[in-house]
C-alpha positions in Angstrom: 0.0 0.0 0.0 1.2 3.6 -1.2 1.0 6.3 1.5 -0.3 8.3 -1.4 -3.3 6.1 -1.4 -3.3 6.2 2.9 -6.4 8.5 4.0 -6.3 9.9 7.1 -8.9 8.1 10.0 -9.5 11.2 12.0 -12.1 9.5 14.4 -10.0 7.0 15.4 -6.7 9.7 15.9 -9.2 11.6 18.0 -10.3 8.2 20.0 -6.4 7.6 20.2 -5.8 10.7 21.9 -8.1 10.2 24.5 -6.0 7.0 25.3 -4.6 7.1 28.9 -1.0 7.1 29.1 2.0 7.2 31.4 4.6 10.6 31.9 8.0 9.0 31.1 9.2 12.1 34.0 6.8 11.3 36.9 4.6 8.1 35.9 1.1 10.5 36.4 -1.3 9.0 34.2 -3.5 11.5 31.8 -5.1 11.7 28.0 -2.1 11.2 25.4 -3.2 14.6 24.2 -2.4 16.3 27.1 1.2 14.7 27.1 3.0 17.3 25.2 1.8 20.7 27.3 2.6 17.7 30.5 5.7 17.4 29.4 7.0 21.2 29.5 6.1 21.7 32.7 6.7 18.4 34.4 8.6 18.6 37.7 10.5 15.6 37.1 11.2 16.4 33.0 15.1 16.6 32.6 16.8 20.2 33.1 20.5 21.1 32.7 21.5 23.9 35.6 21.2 27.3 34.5 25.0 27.6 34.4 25.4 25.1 31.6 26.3 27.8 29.0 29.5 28.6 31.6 30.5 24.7 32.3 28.2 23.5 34.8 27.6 19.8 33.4 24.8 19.1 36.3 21.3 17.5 34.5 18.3 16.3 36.6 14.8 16.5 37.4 13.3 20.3 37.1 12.0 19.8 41.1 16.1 19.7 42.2 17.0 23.0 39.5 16.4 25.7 42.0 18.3 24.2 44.5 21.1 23.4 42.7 21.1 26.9 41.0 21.4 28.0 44.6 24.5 25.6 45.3 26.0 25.6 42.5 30.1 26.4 42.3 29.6 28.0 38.7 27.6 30.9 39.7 31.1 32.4 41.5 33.2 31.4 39.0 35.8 34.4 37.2 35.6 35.1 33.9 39.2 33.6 32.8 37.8 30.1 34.7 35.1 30.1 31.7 37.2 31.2 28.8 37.8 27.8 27.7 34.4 26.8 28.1 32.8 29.2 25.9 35.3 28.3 23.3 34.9 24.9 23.2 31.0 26.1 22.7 31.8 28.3 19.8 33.6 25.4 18.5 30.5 23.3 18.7 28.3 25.4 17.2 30.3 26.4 14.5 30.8 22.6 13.7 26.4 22.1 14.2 26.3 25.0 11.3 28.9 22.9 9.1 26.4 20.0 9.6 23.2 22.1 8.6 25.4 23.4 5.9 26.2 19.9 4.5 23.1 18.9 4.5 21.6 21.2 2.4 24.0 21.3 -0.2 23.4 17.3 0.0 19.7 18.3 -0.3 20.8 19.8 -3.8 22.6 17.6 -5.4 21.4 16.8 -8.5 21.1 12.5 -8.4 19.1 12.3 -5.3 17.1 9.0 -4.4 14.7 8.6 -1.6 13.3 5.7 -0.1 11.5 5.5 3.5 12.9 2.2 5.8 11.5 0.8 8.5 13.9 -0.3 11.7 12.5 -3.9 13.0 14.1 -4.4 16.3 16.6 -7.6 16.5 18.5 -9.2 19.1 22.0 -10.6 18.3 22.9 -14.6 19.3 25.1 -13.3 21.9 25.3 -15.3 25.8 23.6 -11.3 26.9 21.6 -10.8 23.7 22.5 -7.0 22.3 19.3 -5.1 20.8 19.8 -3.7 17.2 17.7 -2.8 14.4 17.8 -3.0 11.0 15.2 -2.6 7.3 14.4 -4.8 4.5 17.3 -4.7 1.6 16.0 -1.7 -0.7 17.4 -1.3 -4.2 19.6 2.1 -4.2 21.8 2.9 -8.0 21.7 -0.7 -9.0 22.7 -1.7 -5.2 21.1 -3.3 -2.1 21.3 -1.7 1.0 19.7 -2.0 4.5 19.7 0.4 6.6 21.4 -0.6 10.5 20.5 1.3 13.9 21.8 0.6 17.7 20.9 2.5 20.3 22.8 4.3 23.9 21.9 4.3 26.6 18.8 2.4 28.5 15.1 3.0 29.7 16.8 4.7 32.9 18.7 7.4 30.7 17.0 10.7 29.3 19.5 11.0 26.7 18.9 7.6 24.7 20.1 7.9 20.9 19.8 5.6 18.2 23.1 5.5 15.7 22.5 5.0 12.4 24.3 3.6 9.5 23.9 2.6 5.7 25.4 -1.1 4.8 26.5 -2.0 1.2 25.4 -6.1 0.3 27.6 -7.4 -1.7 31.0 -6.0 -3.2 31.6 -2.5 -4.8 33.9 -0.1 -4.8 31.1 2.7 -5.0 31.0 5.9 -2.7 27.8 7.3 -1.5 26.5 9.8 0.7 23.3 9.6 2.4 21.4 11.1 5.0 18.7 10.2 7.5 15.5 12.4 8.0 12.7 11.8 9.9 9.7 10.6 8.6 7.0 13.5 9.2 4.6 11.0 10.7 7.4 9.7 12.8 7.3 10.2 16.7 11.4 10.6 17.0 13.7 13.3 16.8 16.2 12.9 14.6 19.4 14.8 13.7 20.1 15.0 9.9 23.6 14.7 9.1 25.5 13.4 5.8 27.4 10.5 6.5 29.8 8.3 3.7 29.4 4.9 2.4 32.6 3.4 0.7 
């Protein structure tokens, strides 16, 4: 089935809504459509202290900020203490720019081929079976490909991620760039960034 061919069910998206569900933060069950405006104002949602832009690497639930705003050793620190700090930030974001740069000149490129995957989750034959995902083989400039995924971190982390990665089958010598974007009926934040298959 074509997506072009999907119509949207907006009876059963509203009866989906009213679903109850969990807060990943502080496990108070409400509507899922009440999730979202939850979310940003949930006392246990994730918060980085107020002096992250000057160093302080402190994360944790928004109900402990204040109180580590009040304790915290960054909000006495001198101005040559930082220095190093806010460079290695302008570093960052200069190298985030290069990436939104890349991207869009990858976005123009005149052979472009696009193709949505989906992930299925797998578990490898190991004694402590490692989760990974992975797609179908999909047919890319004469080519199969699948696309591969493995995630940091674990339920108890905020900050889990999910690498990606585009594997050849078979032998060639040919060099591609590609890039992951989300899927704008998909549910997960994703990064864009150019990577290189050889």
């Amino acid at each position: 089935m074509s997506r072009n061919s999907c119509v949207r069910n907006l009876v059963v998206e509203l009866l989906l809504s009213e679903l109850l569900t969990d807060c990943i933060y502080c496990n108070t069950t409400m509507p899922r459509n009440k999730l979202d405006s939850h979310s940003k104002e949930c006392k246990g949602r994730p918060m980085s202290c107020v002096y992250a832009k000057v160093g302080c690497a402190w994360s944790g639930p928004a109900h402990a900020s204040h109180q580590h705003a009040e304790e915290c050793d960054y909000q006495h620190r001198l101005a040559k203490d930082i220095i190093a700090h806010i460079n290695k930030a302008d570093k960052e974001q200069e190298e985030q720019a290069e990436k939104v740069r890349s991207v869009t000149s990858f976005m123009s490129s005149a052979k472009l081929f696009f193709t949505d995957i989906v992930l299925n989750p797998h578990r490898t034959g190991d004694y402590i079976p490692t989760l990974y995902y992975e797609s179908s083989k999909f047919n890319l400039f004469g080519h199969y490909w699948l696309g591969r995924g493995k995630v940091t971190g674990d339920e108890h982390n905020y900050e889990r991620t999910l690498s990606l990665k585009l594997v050849l089958k078979g032998k060639s010598n040919m060099d591609i760039e590609f890039c992951f974007i989300r899927d704008p009926y998909c549910c997960v934040e994703v990064v864009p960034e150019v990577g290189i298959s050889s």
